[in-house]
PQR file with spaces between the fields and no chain letter, atoms N, CA, C, O and H, PARSE charges and radii, in Angstrom:
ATOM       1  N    UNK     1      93.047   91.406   59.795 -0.4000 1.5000
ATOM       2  CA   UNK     1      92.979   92.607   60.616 -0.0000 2.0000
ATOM       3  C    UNK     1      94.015   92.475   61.732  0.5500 1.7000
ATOM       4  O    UNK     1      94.023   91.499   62.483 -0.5500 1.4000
ATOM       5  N    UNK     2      94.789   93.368   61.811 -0.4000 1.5000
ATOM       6  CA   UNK     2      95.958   92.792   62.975 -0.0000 2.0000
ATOM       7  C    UNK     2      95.247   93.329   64.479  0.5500 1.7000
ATOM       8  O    UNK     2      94.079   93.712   64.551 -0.5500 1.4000
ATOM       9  H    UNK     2      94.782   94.160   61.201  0.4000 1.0000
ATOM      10  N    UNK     3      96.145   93.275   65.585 -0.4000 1.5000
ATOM      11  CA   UNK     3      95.102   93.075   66.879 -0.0000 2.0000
ATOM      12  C    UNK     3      95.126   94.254   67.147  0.5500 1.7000
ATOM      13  O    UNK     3      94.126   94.466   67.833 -0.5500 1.4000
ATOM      14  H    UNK     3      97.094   92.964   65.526  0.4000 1.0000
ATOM      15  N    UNK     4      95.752   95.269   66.994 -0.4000 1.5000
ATOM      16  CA   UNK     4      95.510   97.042   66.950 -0.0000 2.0000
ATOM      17  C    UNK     4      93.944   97.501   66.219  0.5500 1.7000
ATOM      18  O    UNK     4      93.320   98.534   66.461 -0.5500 1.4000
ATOM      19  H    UNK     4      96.564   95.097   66.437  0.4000 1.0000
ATOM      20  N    UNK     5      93.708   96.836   65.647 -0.4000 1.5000
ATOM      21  CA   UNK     5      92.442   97.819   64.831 -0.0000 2.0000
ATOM      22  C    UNK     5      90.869   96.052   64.882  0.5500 1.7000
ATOM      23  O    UNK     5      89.987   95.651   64.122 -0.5500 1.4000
ATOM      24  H    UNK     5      94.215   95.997   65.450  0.4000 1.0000
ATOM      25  N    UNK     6      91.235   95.782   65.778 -0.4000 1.5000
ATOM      26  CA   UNK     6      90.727   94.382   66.153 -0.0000 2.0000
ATOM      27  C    UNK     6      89.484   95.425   66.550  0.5500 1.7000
ATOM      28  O    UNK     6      89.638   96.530   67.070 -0.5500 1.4000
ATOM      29  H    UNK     6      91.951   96.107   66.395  0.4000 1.0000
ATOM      30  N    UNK     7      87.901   94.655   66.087 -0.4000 1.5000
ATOM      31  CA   UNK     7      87.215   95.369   66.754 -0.0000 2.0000
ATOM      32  C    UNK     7      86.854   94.844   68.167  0.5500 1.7000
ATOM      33  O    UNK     7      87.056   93.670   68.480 -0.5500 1.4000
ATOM      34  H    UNK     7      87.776   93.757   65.664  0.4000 1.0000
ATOM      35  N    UNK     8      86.189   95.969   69.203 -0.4000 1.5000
ATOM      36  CA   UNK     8      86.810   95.932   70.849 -0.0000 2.0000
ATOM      37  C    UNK     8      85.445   94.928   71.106  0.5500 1.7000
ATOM      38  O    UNK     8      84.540   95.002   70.276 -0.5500 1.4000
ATOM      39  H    UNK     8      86.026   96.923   68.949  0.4000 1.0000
ATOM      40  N    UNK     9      85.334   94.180   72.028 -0.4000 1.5000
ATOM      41  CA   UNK     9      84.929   93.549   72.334 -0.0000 2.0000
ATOM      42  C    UNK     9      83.262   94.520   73.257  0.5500 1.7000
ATOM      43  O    UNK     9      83.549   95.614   73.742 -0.5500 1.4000
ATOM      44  H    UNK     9      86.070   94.119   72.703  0.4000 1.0000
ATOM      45  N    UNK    10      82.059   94.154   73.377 -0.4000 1.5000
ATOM      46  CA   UNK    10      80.962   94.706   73.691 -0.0000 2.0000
ATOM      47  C    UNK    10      81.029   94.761   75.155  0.5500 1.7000
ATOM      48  O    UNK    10      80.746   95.862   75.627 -0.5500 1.4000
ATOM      49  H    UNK    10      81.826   93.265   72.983  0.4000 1.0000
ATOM      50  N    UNK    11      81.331   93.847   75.972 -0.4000 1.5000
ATOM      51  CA   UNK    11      82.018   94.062   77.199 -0.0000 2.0000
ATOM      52  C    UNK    11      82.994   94.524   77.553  0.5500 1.7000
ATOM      53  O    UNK    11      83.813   94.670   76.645 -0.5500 1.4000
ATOM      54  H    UNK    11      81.561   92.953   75.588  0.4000 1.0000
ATOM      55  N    UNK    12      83.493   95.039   79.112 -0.4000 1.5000
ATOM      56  CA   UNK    12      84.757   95.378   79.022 -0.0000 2.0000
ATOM      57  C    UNK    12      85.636   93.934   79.856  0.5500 1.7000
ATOM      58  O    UNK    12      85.383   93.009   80.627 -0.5500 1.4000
ATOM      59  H    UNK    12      82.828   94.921   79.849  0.4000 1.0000
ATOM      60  N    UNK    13      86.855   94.550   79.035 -0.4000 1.5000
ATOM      61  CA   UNK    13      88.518   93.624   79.378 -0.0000 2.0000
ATOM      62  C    UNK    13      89.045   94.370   80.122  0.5500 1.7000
ATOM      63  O    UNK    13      89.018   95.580   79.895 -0.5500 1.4000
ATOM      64  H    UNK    13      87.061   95.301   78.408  0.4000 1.0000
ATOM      65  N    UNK    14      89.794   93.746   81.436 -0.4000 1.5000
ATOM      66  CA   UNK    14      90.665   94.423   81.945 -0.0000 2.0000
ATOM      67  C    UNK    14      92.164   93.482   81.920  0.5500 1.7000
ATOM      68  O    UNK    14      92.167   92.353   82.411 -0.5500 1.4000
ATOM      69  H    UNK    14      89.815   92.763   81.620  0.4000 1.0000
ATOM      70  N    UNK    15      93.317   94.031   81.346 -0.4000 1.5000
ATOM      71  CA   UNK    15      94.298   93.219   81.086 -0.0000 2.0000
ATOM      72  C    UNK    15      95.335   94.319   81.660  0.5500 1.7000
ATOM      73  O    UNK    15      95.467   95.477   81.263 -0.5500 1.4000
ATOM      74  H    UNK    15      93.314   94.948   80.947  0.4000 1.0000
ATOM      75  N    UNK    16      96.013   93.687   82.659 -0.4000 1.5000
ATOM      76  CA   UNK    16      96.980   94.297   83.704 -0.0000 2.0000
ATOM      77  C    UNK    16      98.528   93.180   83.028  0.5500 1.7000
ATOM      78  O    UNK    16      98.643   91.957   82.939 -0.5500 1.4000
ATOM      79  H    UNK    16      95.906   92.747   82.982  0.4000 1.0000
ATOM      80  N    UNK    17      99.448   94.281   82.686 -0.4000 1.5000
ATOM      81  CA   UNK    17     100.675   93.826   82.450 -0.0000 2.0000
ATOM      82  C    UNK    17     102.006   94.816   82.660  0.5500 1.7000
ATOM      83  O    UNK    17     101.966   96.028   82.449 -0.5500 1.4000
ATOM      84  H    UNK    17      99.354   95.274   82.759  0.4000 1.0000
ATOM      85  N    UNK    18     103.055   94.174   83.060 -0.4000 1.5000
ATOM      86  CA   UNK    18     104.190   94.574   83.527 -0.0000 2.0000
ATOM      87  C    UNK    18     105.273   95.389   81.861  0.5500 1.7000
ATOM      88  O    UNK    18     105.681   95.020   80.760 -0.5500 1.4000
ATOM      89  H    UNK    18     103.087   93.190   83.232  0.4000 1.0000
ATOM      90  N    UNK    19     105.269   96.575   82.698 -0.4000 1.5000
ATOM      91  CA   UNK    19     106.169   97.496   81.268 -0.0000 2.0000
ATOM      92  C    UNK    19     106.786   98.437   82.079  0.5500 1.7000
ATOM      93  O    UNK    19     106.359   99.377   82.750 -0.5500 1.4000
ATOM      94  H    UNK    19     104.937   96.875   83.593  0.4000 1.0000
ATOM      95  N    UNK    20     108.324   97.787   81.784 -0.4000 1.5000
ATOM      96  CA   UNK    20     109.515   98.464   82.518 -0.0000 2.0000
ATOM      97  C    UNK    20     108.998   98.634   84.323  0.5500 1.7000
ATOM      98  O    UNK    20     108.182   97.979   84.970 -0.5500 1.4000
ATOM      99  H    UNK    20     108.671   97.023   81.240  0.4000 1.0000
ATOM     100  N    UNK    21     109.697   99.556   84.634 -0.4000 1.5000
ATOM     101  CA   UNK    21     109.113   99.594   86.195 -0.0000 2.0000
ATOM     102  C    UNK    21     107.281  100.197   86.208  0.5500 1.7000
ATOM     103  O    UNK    21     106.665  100.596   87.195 -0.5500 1.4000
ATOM     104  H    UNK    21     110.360  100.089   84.108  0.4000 1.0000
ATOM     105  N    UNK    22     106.937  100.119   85.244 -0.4000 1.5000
ATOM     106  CA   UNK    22     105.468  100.443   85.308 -0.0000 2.0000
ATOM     107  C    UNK    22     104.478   99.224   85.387  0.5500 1.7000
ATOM     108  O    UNK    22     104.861   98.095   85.080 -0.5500 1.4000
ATOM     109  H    UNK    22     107.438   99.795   84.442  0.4000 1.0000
ATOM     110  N    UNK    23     103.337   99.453   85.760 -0.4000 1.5000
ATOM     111  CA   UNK    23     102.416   98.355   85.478 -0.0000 2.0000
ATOM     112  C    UNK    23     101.027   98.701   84.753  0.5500 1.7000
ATOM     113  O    UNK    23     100.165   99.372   85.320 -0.5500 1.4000
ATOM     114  H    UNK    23     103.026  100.370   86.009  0.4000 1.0000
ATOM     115  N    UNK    24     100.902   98.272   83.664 -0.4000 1.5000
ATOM     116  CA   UNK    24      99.988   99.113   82.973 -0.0000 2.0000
ATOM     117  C    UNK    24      98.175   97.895   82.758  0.5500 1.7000
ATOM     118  O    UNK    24      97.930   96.757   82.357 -0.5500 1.4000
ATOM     119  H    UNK    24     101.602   97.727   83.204  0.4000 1.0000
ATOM     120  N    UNK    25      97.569   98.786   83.181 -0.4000 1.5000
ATOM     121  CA   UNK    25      95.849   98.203   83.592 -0.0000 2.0000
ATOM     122  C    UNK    25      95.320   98.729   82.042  0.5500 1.7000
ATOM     123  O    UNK    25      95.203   99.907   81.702 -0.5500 1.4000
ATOM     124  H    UNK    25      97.769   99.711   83.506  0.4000 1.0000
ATOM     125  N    UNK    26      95.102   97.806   81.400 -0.4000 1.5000
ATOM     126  CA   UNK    26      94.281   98.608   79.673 -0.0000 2.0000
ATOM     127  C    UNK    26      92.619   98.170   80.315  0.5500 1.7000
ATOM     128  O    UNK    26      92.340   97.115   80.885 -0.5500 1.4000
ATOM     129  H    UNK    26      95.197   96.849   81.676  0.4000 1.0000
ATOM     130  N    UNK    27      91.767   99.211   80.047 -0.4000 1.5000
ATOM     131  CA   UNK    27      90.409   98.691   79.589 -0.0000 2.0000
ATOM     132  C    UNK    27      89.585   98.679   78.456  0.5500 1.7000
ATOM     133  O    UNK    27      89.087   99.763   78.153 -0.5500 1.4000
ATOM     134  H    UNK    27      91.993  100.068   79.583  0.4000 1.0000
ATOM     135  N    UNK    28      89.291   97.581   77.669 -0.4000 1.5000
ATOM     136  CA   UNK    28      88.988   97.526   76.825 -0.0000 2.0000
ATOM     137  C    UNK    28      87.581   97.240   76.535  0.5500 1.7000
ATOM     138  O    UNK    28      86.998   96.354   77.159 -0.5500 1.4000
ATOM     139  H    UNK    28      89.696   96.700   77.915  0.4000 1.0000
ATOM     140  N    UNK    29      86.778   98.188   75.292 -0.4000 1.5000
ATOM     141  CA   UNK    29      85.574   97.212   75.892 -0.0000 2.0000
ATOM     142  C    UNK    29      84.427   98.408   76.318  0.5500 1.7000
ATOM     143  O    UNK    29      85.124   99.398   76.538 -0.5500 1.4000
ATOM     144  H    UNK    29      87.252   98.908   74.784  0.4000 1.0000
ATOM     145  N    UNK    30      83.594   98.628   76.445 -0.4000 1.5000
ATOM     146  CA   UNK    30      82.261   98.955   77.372 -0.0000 2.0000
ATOM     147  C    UNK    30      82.212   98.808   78.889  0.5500 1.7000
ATOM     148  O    UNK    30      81.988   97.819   79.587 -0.5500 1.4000
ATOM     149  H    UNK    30      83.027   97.824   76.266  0.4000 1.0000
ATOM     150  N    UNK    31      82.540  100.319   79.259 -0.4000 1.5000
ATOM     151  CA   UNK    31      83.420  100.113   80.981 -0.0000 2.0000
ATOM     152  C    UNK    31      82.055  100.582   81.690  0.5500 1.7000
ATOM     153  O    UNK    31      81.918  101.802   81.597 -0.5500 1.4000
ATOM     154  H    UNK    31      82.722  101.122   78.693  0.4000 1.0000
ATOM     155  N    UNK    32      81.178  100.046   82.263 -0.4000 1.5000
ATOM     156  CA   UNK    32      80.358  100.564   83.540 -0.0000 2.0000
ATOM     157  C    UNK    32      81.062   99.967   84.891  0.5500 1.7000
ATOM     158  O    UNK    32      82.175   99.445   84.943 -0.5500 1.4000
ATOM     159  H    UNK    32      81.289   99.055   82.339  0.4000 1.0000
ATOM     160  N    UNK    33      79.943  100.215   86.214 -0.4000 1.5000
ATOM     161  CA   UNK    33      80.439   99.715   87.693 -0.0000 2.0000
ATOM     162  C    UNK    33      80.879   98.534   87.599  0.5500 1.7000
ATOM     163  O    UNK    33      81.704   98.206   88.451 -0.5500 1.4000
ATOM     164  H    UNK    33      79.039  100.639   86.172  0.4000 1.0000
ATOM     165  N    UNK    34      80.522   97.616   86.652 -0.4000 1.5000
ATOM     166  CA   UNK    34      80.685   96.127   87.020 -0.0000 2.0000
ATOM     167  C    UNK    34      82.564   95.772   86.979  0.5500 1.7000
ATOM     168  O    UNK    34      83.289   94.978   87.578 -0.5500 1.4000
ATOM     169  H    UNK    34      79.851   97.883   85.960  0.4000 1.0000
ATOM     170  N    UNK    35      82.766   96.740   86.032 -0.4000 1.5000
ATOM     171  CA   UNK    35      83.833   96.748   86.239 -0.0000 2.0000
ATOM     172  C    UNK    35      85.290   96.987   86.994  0.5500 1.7000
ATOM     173  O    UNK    35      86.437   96.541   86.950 -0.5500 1.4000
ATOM     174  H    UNK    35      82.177   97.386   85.545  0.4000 1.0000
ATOM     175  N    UNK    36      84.702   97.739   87.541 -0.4000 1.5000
ATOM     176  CA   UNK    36      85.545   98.448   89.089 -0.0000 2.0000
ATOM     177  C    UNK    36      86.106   97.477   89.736  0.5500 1.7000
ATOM     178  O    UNK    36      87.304   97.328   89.493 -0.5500 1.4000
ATOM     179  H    UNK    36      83.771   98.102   87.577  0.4000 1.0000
ATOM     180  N    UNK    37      85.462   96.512   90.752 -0.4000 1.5000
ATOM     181  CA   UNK    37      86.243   95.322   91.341 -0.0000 2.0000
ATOM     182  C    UNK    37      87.635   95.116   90.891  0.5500 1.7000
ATOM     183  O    UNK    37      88.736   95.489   91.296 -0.5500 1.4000
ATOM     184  H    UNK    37      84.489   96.633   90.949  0.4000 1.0000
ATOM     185  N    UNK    38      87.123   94.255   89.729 -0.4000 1.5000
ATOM     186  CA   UNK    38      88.325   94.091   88.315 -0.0000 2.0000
ATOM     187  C    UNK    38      89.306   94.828   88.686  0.5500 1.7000
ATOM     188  O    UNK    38      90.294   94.503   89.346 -0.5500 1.4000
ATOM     189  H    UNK    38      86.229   93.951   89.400  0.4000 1.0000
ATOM     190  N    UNK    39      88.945   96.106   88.132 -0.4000 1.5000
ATOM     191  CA   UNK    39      90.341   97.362   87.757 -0.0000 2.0000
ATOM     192  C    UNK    39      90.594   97.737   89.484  0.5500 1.7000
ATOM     193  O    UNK    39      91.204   98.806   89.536 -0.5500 1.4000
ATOM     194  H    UNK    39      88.143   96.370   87.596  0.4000 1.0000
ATOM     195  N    UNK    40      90.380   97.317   90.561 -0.4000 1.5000
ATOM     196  CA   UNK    40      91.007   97.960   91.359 -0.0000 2.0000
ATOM     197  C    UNK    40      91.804   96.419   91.702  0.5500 1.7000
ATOM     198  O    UNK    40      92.863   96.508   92.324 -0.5500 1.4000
ATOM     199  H    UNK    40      89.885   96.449   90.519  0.4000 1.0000
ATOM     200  N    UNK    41      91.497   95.533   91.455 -0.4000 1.5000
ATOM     201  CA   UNK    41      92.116   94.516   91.834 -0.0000 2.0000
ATOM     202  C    UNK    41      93.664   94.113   90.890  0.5500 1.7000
ATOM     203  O    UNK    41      94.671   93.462   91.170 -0.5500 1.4000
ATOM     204  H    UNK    41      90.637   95.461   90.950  0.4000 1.0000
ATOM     205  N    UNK    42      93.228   94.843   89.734 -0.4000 1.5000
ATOM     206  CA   UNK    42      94.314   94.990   88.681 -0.0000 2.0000
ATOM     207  C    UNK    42      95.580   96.238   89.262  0.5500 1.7000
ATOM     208  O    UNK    42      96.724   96.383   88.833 -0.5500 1.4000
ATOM     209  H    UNK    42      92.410   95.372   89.507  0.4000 1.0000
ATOM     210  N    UNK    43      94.933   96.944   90.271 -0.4000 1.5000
ATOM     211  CA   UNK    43      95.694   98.104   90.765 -0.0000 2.0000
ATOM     212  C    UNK    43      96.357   98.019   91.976  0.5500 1.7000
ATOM     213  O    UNK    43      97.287   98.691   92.421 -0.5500 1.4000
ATOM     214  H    UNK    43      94.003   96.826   90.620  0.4000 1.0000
ATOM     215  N    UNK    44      95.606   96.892   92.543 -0.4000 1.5000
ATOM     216  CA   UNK    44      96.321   96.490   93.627 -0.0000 2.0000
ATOM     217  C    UNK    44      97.353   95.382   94.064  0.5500 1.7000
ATOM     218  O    UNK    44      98.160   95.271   94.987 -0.5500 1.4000
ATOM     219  H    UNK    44      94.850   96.346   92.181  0.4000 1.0000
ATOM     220  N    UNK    45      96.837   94.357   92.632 -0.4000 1.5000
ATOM     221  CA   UNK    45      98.180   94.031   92.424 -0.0000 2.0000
ATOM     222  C    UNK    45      99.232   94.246   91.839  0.5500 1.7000
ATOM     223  O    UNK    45     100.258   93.573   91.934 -0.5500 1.4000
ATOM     224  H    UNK    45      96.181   94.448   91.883  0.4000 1.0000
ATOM     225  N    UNK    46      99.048   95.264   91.145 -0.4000 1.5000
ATOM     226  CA   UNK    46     100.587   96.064   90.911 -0.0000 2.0000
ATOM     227  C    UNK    46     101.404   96.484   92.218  0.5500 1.7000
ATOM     228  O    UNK    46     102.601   96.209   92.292 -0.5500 1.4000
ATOM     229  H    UNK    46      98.214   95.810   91.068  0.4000 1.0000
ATOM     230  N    UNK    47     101.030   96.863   92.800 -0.4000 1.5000
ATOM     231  CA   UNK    47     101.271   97.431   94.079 -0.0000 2.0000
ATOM     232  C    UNK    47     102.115   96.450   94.753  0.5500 1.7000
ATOM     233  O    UNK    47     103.260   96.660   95.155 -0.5500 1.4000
ATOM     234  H    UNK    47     100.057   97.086   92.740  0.4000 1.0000
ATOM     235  N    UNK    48     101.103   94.777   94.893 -0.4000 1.5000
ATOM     236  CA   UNK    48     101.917   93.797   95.589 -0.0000 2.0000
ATOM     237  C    UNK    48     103.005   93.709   94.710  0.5500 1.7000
ATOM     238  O    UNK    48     104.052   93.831   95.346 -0.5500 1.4000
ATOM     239  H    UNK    48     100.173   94.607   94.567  0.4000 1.0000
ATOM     240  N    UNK    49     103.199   93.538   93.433 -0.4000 1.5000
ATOM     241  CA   UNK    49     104.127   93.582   92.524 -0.0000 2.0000
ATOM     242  C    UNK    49     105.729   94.007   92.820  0.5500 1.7000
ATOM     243  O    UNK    49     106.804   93.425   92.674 -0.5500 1.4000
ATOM     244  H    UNK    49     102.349   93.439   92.917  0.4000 1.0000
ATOM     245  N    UNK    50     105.380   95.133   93.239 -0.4000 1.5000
ATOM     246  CA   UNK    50     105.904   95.838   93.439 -0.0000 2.0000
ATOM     247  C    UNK    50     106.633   97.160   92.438  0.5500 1.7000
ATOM     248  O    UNK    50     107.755   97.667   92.413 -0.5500 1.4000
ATOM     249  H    UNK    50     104.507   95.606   93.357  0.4000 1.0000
ATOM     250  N    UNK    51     105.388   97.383   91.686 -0.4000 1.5000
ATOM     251  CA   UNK    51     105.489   98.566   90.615 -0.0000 2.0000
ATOM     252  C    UNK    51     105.690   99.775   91.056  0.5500 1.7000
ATOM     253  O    UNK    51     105.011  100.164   92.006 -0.5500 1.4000
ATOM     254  H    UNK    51     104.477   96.971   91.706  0.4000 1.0000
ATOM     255  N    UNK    52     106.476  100.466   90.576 -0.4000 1.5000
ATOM     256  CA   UNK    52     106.290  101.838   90.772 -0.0000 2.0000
ATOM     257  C    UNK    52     105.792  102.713   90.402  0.5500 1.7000
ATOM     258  O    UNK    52     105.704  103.777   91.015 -0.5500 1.4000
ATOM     259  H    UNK    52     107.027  100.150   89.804  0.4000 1.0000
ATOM     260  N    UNK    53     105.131  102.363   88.786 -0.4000 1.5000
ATOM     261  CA   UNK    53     103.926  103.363   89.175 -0.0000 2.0000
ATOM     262  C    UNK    53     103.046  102.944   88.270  0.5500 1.7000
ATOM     263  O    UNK    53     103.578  102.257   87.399 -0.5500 1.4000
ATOM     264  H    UNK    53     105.203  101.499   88.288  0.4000 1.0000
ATOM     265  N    UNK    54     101.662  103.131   88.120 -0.4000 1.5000
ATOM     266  CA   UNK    54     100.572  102.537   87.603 -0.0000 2.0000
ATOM     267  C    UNK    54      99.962  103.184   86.448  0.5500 1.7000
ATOM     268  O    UNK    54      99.479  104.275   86.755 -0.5500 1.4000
ATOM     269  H    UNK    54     101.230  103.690   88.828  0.4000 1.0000
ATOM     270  N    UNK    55      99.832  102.891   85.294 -0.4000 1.5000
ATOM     271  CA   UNK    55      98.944  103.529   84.143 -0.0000 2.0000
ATOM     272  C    UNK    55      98.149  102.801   83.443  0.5500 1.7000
ATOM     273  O    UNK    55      98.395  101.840   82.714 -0.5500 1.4000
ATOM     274  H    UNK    55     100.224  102.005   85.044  0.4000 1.0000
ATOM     275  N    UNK    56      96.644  103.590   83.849 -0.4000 1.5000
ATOM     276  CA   UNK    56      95.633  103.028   83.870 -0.0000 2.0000
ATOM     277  C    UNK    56      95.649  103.923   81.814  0.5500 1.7000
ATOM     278  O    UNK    56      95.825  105.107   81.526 -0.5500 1.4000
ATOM     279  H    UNK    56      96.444  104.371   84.441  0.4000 1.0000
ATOM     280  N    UNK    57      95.382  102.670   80.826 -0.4000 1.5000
ATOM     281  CA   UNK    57      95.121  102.598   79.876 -0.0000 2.0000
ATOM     282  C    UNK    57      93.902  103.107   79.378  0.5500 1.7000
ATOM     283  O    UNK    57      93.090  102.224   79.655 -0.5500 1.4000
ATOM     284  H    UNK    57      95.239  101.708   81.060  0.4000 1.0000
ATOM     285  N    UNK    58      93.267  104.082   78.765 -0.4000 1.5000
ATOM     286  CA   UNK    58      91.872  103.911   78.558 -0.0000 2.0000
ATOM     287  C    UNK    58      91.604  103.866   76.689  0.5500 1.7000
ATOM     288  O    UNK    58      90.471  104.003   76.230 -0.5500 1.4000
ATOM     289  H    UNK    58      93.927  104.799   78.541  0.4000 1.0000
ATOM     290  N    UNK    59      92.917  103.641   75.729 -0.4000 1.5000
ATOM     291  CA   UNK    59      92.395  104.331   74.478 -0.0000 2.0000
ATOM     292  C    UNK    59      92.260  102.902   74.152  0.5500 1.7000
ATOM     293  O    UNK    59      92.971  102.683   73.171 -0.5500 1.4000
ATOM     294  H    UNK    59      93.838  103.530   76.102  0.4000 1.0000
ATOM     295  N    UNK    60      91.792  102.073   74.456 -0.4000 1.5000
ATOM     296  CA   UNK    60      90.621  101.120   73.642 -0.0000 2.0000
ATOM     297  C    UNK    60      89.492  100.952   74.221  0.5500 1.7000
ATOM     298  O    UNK    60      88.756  100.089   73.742 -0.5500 1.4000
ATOM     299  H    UNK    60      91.215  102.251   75.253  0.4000 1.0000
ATOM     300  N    UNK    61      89.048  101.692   75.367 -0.4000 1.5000
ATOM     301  CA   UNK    61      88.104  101.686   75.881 -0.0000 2.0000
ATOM     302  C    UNK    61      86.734  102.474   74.927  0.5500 1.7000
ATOM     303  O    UNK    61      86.692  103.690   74.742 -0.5500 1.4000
ATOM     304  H    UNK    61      89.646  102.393   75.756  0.4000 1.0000
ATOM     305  N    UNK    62      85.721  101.530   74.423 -0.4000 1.5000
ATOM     306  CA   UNK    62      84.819  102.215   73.629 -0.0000 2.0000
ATOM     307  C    UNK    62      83.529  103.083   74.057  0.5500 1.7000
ATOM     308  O    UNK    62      82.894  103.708   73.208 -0.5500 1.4000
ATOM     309  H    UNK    62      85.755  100.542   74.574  0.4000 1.0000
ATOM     310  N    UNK    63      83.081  103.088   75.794 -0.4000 1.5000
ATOM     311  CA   UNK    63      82.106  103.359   75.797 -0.0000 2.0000
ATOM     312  C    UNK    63      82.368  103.708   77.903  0.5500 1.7000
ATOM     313  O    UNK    63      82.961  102.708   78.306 -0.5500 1.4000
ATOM     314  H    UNK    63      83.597  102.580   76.484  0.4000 1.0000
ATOM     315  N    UNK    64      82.225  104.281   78.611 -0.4000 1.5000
ATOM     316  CA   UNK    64      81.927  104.831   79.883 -0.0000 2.0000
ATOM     317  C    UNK    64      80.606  105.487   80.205  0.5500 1.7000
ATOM     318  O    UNK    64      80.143  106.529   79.740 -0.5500 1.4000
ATOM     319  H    UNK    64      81.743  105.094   78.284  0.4000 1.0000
ATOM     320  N    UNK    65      79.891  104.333   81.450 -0.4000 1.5000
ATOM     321  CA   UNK    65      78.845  104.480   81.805 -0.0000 2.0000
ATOM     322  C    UNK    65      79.000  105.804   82.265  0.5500 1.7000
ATOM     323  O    UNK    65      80.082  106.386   82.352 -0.5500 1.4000
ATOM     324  H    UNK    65      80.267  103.487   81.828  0.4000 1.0000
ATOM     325  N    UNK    66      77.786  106.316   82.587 -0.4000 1.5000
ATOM     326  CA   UNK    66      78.087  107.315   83.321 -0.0000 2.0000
ATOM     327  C    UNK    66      77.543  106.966   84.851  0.5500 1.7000
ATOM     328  O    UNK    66      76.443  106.531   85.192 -0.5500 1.4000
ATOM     329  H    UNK    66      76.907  105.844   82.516  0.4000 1.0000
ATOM     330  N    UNK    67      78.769  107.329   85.697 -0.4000 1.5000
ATOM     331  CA   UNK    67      79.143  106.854   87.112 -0.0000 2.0000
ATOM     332  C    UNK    67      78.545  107.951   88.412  0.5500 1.7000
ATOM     333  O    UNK    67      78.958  108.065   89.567 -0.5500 1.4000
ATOM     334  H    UNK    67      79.663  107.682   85.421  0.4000 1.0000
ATOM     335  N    UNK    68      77.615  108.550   87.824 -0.4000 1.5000
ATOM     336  CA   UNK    68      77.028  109.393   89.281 -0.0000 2.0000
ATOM     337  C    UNK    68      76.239  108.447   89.875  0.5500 1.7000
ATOM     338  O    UNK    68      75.817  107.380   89.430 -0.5500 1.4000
ATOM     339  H    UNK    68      77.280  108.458   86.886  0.4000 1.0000
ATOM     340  N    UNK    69      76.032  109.199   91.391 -0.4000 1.5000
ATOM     341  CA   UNK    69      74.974  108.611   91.597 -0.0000 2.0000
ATOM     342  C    UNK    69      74.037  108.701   92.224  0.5500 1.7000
ATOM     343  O    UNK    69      73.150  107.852   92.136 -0.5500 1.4000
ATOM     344  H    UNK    69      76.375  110.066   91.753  0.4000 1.0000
C-alpha cells in the first residue's frame, strides 16, 4: 500500500513542513481540542521560521470533533 492511501491513523498527527516559501501544517488522523496546542504551535513556528504564508492541510484528516461550546 504506498503512503498516500496508507490507512490514517485513529488519533490525530500533526506534521508541519517547509514547501517553497510556504509552511504547510497536515492533520492527520481524528482531530478534537486535544489537538489545538499542537497545531497552533505548528503555526507558530512557521512564523519564527520565517514563512510567508501558512497552509493548514486538512485532506487526510478523517474525523472533526465538534468544537462548540
Amino acid at each position: 500500500m504506498s503512503p498516500d492511501h496508507a490507512q490514517a491513523p485513529d488519533h490525530a498527527v500533526v506534521t508541519p513542513h517547509p514547501v517553497g516559501d510556504a509552511y504547510v501544517v497536515t492533520l492527520t488522523g481524528e482531530v478534537d481540542l486535544d489537538v489545538a496546542p499542537g497545531t497552533e504551535l505548528a503555526i507558530r513556528d512557521a512564523g519564527r521560521l520565517g514563512a510567508r504564508r501558512v497552509v493548514i492541510d486538512l485532506s487526510r484528516m478523517t474525523f472533526a470533533d465538534d468544537f462548540r461550546g
